[in-house]
C-alpha positions as CSV (number, residue, x, y, z in Angstrom):
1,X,-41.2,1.2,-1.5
2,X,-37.4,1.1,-1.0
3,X,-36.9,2.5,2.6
4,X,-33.1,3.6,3.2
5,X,-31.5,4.6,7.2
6,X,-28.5,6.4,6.8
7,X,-26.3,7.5,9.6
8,X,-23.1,8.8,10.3
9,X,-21.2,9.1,13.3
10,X,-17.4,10.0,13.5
11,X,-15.2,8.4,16.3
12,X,-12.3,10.4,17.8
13,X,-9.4,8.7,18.2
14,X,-7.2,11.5,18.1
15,X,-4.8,9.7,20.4
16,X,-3.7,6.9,18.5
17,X,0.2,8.1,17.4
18,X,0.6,10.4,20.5
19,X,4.3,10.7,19.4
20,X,3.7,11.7,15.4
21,X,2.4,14.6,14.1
22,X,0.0,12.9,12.4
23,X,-2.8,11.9,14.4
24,X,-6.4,10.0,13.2
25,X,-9.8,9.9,13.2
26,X,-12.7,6.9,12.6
27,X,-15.3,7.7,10.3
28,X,-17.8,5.3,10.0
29,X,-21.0,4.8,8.0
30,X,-23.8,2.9,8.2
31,X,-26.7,1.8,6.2
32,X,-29.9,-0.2,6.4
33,X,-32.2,-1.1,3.6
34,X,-35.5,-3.1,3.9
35,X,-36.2,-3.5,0.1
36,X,-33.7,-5.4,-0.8
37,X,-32.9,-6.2,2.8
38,X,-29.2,-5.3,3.5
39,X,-26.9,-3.4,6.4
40,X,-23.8,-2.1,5.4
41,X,-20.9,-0.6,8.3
42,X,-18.1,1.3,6.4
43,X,-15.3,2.5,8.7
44,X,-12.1,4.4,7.2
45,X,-9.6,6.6,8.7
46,X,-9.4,10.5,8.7
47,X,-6.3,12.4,9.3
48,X,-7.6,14.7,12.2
49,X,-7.5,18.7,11.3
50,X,-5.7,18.6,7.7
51,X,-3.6,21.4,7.4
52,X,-1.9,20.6,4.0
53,X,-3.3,19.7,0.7
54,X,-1.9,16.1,0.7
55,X,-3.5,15.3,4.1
56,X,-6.9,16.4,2.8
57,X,-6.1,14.6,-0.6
58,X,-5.4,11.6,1.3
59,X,-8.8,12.0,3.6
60,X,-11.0,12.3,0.3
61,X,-9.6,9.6,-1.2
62,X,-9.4,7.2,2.2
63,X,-13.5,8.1,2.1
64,X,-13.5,6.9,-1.9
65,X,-11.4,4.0,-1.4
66,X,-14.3,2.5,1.4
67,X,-17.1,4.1,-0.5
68,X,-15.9,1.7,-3.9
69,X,-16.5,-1.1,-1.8
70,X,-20.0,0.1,-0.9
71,X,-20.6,0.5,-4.4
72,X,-19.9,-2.4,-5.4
73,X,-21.9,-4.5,-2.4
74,X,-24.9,-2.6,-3.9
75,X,-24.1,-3.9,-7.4
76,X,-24.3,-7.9,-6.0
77,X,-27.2,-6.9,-3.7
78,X,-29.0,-6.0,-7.0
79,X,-28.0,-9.1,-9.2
80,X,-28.5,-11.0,-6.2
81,X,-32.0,-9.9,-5.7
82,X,-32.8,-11.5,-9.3
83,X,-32.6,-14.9,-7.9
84,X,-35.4,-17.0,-6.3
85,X,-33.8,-17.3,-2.6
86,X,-35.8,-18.8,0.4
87,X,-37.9,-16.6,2.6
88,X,-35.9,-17.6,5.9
89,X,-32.8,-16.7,3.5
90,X,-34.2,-13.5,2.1
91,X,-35.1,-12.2,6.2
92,X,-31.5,-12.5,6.9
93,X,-30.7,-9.9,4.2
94,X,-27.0,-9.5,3.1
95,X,-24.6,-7.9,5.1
96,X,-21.1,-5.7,4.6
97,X,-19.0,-4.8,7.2
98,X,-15.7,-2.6,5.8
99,X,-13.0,-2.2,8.6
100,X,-8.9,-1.2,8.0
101,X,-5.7,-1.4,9.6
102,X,-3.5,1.8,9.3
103,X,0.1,2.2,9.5
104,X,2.1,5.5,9.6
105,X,5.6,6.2,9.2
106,X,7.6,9.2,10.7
107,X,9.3,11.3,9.3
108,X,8.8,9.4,6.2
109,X,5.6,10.6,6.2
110,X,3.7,7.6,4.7
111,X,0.5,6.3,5.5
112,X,0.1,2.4,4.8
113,X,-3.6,1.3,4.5
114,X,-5.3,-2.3,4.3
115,X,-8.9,-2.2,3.7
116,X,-10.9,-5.4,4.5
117,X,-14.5,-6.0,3.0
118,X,-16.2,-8.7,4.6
119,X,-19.7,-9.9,2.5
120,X,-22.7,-12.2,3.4
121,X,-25.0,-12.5,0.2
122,X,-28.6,-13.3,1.3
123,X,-28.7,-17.4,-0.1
124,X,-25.3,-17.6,-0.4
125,X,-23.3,-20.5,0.5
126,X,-20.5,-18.9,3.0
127,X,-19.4,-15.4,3.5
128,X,-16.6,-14.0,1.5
129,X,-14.0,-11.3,2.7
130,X,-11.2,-9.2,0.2
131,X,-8.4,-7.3,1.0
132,X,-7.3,-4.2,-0.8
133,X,-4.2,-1.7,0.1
134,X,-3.5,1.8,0.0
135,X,-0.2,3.4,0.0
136,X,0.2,6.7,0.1
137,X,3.0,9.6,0.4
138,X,1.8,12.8,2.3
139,X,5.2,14.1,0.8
140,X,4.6,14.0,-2.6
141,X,0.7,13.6,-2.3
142,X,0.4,11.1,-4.7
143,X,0.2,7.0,-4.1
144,X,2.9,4.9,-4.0
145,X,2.8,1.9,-6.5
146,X,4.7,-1.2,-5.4
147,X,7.1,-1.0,-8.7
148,X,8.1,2.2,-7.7
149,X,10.4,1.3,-4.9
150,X,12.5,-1.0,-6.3
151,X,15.7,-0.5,-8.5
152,X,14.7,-3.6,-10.6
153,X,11.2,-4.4,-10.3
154,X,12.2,-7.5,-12.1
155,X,14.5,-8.8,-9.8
156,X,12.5,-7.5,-6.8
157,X,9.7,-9.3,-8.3
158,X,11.6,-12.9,-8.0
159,X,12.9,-12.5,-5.0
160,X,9.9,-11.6,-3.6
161,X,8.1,-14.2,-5.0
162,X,10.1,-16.7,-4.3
163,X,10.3,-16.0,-0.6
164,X,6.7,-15.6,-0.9
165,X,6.1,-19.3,-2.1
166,X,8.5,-20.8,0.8
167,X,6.5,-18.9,3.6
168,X,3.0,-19.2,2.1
169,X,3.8,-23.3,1.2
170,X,4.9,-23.6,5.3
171,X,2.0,-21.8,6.2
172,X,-0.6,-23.8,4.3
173,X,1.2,-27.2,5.3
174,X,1.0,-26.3,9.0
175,X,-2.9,-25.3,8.5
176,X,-5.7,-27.5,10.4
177,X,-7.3,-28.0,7.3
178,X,-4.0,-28.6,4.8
179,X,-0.9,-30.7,5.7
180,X,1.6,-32.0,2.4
181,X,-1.6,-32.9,0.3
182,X,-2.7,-28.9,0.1
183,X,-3.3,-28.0,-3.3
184,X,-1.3,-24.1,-4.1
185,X,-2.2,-22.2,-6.8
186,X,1.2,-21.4,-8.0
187,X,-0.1,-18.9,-10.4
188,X,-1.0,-16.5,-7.8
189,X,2.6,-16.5,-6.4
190,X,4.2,-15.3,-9.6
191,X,6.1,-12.3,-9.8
192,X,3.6,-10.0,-11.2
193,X,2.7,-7.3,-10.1
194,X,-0.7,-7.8,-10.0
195,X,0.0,-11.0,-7.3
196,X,1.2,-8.8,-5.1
197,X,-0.8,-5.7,-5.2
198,X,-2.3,-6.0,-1.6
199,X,0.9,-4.9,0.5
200,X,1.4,-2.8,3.6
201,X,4.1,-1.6,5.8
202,X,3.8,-3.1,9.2
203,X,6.8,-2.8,12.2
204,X,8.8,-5.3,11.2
205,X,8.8,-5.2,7.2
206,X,6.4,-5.5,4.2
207,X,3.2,-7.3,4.8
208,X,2.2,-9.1,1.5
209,X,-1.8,-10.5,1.5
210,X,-3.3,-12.9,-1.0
211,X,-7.0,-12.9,-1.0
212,X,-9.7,-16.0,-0.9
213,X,-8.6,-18.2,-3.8
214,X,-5.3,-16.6,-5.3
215,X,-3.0,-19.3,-3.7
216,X,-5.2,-21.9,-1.7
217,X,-8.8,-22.9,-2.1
218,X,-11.6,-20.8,-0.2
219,X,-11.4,-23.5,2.9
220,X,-7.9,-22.1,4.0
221,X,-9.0,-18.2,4.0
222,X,-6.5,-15.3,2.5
223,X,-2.8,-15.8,3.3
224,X,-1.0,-13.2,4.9
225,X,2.7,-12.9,5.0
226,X,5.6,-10.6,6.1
227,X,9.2,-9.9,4.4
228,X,11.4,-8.2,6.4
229,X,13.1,-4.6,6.5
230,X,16.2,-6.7,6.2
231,X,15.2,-9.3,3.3
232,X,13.7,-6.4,1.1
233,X,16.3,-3.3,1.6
234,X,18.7,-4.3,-0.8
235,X,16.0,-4.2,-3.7
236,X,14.5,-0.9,-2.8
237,X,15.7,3.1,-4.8
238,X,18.2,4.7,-2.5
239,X,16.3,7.9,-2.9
240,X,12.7,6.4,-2.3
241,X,11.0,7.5,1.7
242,X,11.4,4.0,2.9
243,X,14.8,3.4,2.0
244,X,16.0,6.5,3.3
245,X,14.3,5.7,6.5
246,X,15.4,2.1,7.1
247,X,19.1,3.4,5.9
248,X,19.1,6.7,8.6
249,X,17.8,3.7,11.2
250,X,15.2,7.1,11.4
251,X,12.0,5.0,11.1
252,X,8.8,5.5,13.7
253,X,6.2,3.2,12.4
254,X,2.8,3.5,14.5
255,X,0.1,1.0,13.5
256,X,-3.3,1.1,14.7
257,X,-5.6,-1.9,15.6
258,X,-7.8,-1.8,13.3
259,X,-10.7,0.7,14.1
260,X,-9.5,0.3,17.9
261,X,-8.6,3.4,19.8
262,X,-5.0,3.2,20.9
263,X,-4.1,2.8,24.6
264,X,-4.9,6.5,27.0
């Protein structure tokens, strides 16, 4: 018989952008399962007492966004389960462990989510982590695609690709376990859209992050880069929150550790 623990316990950390007016929450969830074994720890971000119906949209969806992941750990738990897998591997069971770093900016009133999954099948050969982003704008409660900032998503495209090739091929040369012989995957560093899908605000500019095998082979891990305010302004709508912000120099951008309370 499949036995299934579920708990849920919600951390306040209602002090974490003391100086906005938005202020957040830690949910997490966890779950254990003997048959198949697995543990699963799902933490995602609340806005603290919604008062408007984009900040509950955004809290229902934050909620759906870690949930997917949950869903989808369950889905490989269950194929994985078909295979023959040692006993020793099989008592380990398979493990998932969602955490996020959060962004906000004021009075822009954006939020800026990265959501990380980190996996261990049972039997598998090394543990896998992805990274997925969520943008969203409490002022027009709706998510903000990345093509949707730019003037010429084009243009913005190449540039940004091409500044993302320089860093990531510095980054990867300068890596214990790469130097000039690395191999890149130059098809995950063209402008497309879809290459550059995971990407946050952070304080200093646009953090772009390319998961396990887009650019690099597994060994070297997901690449995480940074263009800044000044690099990317020029491509970005005049009328769009961000660009207004950088251009009134009126940007407060609070980012939280991620799942850490910030400092009393």
């Amino acid at each position: 018989m499949k036995k299934l623990i579920t708990s849920i316990s919600l951390l306040f950390t209602t002090t974490l952008f003391a100086n906005s007016p938005l202020h957040f929450d830690n949910k997490q969830i966890t779950l254990n399962s003997s048959q198949p074994k697995y543990s699963a720890v799902l933490n995602y971000p609340q806005i603290s007492n919604p008062t408007t119906p984009s900040e509950k949209k955004f809290n229902q969806l934050a909620k759906k966004w870690a949930l997917i992941n949950l869903d989808d750990f369950k889905k490989s738990v269950s194929e994985n389960s078909q295979y023959s897998i040692p006993k020793d591997l099989q008592a380990a069971g398979s493990t998932l462990n969602v955490t996020y770093d959060l962004t906000s900016l004021e009075p822009a009133k954006l939020v800026s989510l990265r959501v990380s999954n980190d996996t261990s099948m049972a039997g598998a050969a090394h543990p896998s982590r992805k990274y997925s982003a969520y943008n969203y704008d409490l002022t027009k409660n709706k998510a903000i695609v990345l093509s949707s900032l730019f003037k010429n998503e084009s243009a913005a495209l190449g540039k940004i690709s091409k500044l993302a090739t320089q860093r990531v091929t510095a980054q990867l040369k300068e890596n214990p376990n790469g130097g000039n012989n690395v191999e890149i995957f130059s098809d995950g560093l063209t402008p497309t859209a879809k290459n550059y899908q995971v990407w946050n605000i952070v304080t200093n500019g646009m953090q772009i992050t390319f998961n396990e095998y887009q650019v690099a082979a597994y060994v070297y891990g997901p690449q995480v880069i940074t263009l800044s305010f000044e690099e990317i302004k020029d491509l970005l709508k005049s009328d769009n929150p961000l660009a207004k912000c950088l251009a009134n120099n009126s940007c407060d951008i609070k980012v939280l550790a991620p799942n850490k309370q910030a400092d009393q």
